[in-house]
Steps between C-alpha positions, in 0.01 A plus 500: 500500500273734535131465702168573294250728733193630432298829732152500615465826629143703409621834579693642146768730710559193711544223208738750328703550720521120639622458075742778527670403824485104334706656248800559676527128640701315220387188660163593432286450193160670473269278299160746493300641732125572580239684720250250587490149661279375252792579243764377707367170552498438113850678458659289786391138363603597179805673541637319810705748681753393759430815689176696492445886740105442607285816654290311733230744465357569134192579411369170345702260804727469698863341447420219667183399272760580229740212687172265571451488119798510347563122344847490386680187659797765627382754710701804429680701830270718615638891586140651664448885444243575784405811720398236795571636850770340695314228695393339173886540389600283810271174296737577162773473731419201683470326150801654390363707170665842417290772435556866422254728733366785274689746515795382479857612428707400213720346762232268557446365190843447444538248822147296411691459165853372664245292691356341178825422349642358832218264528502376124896495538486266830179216306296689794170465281367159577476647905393896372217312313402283805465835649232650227301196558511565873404822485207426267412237733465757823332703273207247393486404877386897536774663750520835610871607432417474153195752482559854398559761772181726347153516485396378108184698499433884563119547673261753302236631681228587325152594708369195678821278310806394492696397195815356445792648204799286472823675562664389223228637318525871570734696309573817705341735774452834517374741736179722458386704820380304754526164280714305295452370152595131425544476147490145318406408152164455524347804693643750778419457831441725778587453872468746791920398611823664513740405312716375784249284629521350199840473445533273787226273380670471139845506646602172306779598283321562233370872602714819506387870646680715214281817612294636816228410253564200342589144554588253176490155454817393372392216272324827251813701464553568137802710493699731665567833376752708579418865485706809555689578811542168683101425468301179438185435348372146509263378182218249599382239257221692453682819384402677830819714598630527850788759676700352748546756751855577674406374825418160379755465206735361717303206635378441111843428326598296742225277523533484144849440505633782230 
């Protein structure tokens, strides 16, 4: 018997590799997966997965909007794929969820998977659903060990004002003399900071330093391209090409886990 699954993940490089690794579980079956919560609500109440890998953070909600709306009778086991600090990881303990902190190892994976089966094996669902609900339920009720360790919003100053970009928002960073330039789809934006200054403000799992000059938001990677002599260029979404310099290479594949 094998146990239908279905990944929420809104970062491509992330989702694929969550299907590749599902692969190699026989005890696994991957249904579909998708990039939005929107879409996963609709996928989960009609497909019905026994076991579903939810980012928390996407770009449309969170996982646990996705869990709040979800009406199939059977809530599937949850495996959460979050970048939360380690405070926040003490409340998925304490309700006894698995998770796999971004970025993880293979390794990982592999034990929140033995986990799964163990459960299901043992009839441990009714109490693992109990569980979802009482998470939800601290949740509604507003606690802090479930808010994200980062700052949502990046300040713009602009003369006499102050504006407000959302992080998820911004695509990548680069430096430009004395400023740096926050790209995002709809305009670039200018901002008299370094670059590590900002790093620590947008240090959420979802941001990388791949250059002196340049910081990328995860969630726009395109592809990876592998040029000559050991190098790395990253495509954005937008077609905007990066280098990953040497000094930072190291840090980048294993964050992304390749």
């Amino acid at each position: 018997m094998q146990i239908s699954t279905f990944i929420i993940d809104d970062e491509p490089l992330a989702r694929q590799r969550l299907e590749n690794l599902v692969v190699d579980v026989p005890e696994i079956h991957l249904l579909d997966s998708c990039k939005t919560g929107k879409e996963a609500i609709a996928k989960i109440d009609e497909l019905k997965p026994e076991l579903i890998f939810l980012d928390i953070q996407m770009k449309d909600m969170t996982g646990f909007n996705v869990l709040e709306q979800i009406t199939v009778p059977k809530k599937p086991l949850v495996i959460f794929v979050t970048a939360y600090d380690e405070f926040a990881l003490k409340a998925f303990d304490y309700f006894a969820f698995d998770y796999l902190l971004k970025p993880f190892k293979d390794e990982r994976f592999f034990k929140s998977a033995k986990n799964v089966i163990d459960i299901l094996k043992h009839d441990g669902h009714i109490q693992f659903e109990e569980k979802i609900e009482g998470l939800l339920k601290s949740i509604q009720e507003g606690k802090d060990m479930f808010r994200p360790s980062y700052n949502n919003k990046l300040p713009i100053k602009t003369g006499n004002k102050i504006y407000f970009i959302e992080n998820q928002e911004i695509k990548y960073i680069t430096a430009s003399r004395y400023y740096a330039e926050i790209h995002t789809d709809q305009k670039k934006h200018l901002l008299r900071e370094s670059l590590t200054n900002l790093m620590e403000n947008l240090n959420n799992g979802s941001f990388i330093r791949i250059h002196r000059s340049t910081i990328i938001n995860l969630r726009y990677i395109g592809e990876l391209i592998n040029s000559n002599y050991g190098e790395i260029d990253v495509k954005m979404t937008d077609g905007q090409l990066f280098r990953i310099s040497k000094g930072y290479k190291k840090e980048f594949i294993q964050k992304m886990g390749i």
